[in-house]
C-alpha positions as CSV (number, residue, x, y, z in Angstrom):
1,X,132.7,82.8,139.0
2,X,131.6,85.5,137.0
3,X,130.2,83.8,133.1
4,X,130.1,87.0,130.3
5,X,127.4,85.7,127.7
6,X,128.3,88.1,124.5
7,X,125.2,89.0,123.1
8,X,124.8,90.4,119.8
9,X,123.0,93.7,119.3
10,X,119.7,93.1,117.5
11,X,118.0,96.1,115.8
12,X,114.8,96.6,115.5
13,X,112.1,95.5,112.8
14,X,112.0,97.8,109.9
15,X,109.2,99.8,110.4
16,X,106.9,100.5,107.3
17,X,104.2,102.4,107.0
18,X,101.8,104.2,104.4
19,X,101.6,108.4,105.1
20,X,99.2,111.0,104.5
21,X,100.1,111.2,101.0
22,X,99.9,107.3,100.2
23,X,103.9,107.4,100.3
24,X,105.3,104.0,101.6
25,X,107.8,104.6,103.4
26,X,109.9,102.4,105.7
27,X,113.3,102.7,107.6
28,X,115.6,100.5,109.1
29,X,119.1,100.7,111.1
30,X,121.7,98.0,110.3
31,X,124.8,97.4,111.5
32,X,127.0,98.1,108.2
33,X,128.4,101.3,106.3
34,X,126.8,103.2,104.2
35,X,128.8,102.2,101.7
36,X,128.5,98.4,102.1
37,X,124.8,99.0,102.2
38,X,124.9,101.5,98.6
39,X,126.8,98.4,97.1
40,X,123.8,96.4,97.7
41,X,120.3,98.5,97.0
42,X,122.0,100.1,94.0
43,X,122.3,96.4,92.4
44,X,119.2,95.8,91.0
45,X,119.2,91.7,90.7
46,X,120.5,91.2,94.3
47,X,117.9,93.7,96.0
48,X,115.3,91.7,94.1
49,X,116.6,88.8,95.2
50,X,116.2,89.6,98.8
51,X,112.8,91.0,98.6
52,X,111.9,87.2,97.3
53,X,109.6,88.7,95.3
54,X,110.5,87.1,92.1
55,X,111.3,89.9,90.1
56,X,113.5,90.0,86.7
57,X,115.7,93.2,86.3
58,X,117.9,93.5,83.3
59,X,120.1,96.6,82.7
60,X,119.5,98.2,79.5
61,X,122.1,100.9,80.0
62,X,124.6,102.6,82.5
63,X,125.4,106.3,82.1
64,X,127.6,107.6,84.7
65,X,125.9,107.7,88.2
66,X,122.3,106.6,86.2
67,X,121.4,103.3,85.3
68,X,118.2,102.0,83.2
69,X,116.9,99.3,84.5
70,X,113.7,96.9,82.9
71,X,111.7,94.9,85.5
72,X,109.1,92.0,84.9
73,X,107.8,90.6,87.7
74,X,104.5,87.9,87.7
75,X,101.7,89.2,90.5
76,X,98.4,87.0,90.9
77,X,96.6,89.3,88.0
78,X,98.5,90.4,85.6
79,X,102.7,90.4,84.3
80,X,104.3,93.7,86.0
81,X,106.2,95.7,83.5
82,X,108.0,98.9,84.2
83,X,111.2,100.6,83.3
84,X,113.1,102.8,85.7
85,X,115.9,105.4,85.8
86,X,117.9,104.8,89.3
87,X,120.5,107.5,90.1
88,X,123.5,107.5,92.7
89,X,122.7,110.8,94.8
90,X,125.2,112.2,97.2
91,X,123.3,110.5,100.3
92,X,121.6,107.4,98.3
93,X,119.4,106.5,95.2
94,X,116.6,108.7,93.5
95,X,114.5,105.9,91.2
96,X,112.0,107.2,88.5
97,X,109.8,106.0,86.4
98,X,110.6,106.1,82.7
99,X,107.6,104.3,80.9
100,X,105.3,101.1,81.8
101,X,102.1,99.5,80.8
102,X,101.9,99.0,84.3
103,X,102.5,102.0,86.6
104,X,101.2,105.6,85.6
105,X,103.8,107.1,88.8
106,X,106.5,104.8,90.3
107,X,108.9,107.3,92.1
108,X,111.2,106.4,95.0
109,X,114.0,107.4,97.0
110,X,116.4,105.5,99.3
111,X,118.8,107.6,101.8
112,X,121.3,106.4,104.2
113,X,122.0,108.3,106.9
114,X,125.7,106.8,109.2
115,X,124.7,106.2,113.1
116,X,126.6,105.2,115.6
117,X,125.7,101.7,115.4
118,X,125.8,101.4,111.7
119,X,123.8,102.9,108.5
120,X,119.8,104.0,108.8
121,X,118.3,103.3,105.7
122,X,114.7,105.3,104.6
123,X,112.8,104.1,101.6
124,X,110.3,105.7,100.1
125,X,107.8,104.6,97.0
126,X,105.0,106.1,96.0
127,X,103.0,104.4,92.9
128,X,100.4,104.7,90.6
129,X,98.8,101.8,88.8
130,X,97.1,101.5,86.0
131,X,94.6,98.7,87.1
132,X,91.0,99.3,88.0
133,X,92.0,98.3,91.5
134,X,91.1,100.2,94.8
135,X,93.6,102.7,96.1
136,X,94.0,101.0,99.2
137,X,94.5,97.5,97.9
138,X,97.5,98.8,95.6
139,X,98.7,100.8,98.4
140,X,98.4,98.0,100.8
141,X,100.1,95.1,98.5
142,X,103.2,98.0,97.8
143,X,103.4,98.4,101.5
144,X,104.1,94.4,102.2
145,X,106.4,94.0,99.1
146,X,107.8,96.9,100.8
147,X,108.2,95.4,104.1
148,X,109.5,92.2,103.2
149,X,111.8,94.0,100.8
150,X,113.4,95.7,104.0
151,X,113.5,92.5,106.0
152,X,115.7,90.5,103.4
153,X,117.7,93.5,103.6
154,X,118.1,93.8,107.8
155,X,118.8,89.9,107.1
156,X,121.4,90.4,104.9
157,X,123.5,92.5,107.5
């Protein structure tokens, strides 16, 4: 007697990794549309909530395809301010940084690219603080909030 054992199709980790430039970037495959995935990272307040990061987002203003977007989040040394323009783009989000106490360059991009098995997802951040911190520890800490950010995501689908 033949037994069939239906086993589901896992993707793989998102990968994340810091580039020549000191660009984060990081993608990930999961299996939903691009559309069910846009419905999620363009939401400020759920995408915070799966990175687990604790951040606050409140929307100061939506015009059209562009939203303004506040965030305060508490790190181990200081209260992270920053305000951001996010925009819809034909193939996913362009996010900029408007003004912050905290950031000097926050810009990032997420596309989403349909597979055959479901969406591939590529985010990138590059940032600038303006703490007296080494490069490589801001880049390192951006690259695990990063990575965790893209894991509550591949969870969520």
């Amino acid at each position: 007697m033949l037994v069939w054992l239906a086993i589901p199709l896992v993707h793989a980790a998102p990968e994340t990794a810091i580039d020549a430039e000191g660009v984060v970037v990081s993608t990930l495959t999961v299996p939903a549309a691009a559309e069910a995935v846009m419905v999620v990272i363009e939401n400020p307040s759920r995408l915070s909530e799966l990175s687990g990061e604790g951040i606050s987002v409140r929307v100061v203003s939506v015009d059209g395809a562009c939203s303004v977007l506040d965030y305060t989040s508490a790190s181990r040394l200081a209260t992270v301010e920053y305000r951001l323009r996010q925009c819809r783009v034909t193939d996913g989000l362009d996010v900029k940084l408007i003004d912050s106490p905290s950031f000097s360059t926050y810009d990032s991009t997420w596309r989403l690219v349909s597979t055959a098995s479901g969406t591939e997802i590529t985010y990138r951040l590059y940032a600038q603080t303006t703490y007296f911190l080494p490069d490589v520890l801001i880049r390192q800490s951006i690259r695990s909030g990063v990575a965790e950010m893209m894991s509550g995501l591949q969870q969520h689908f």
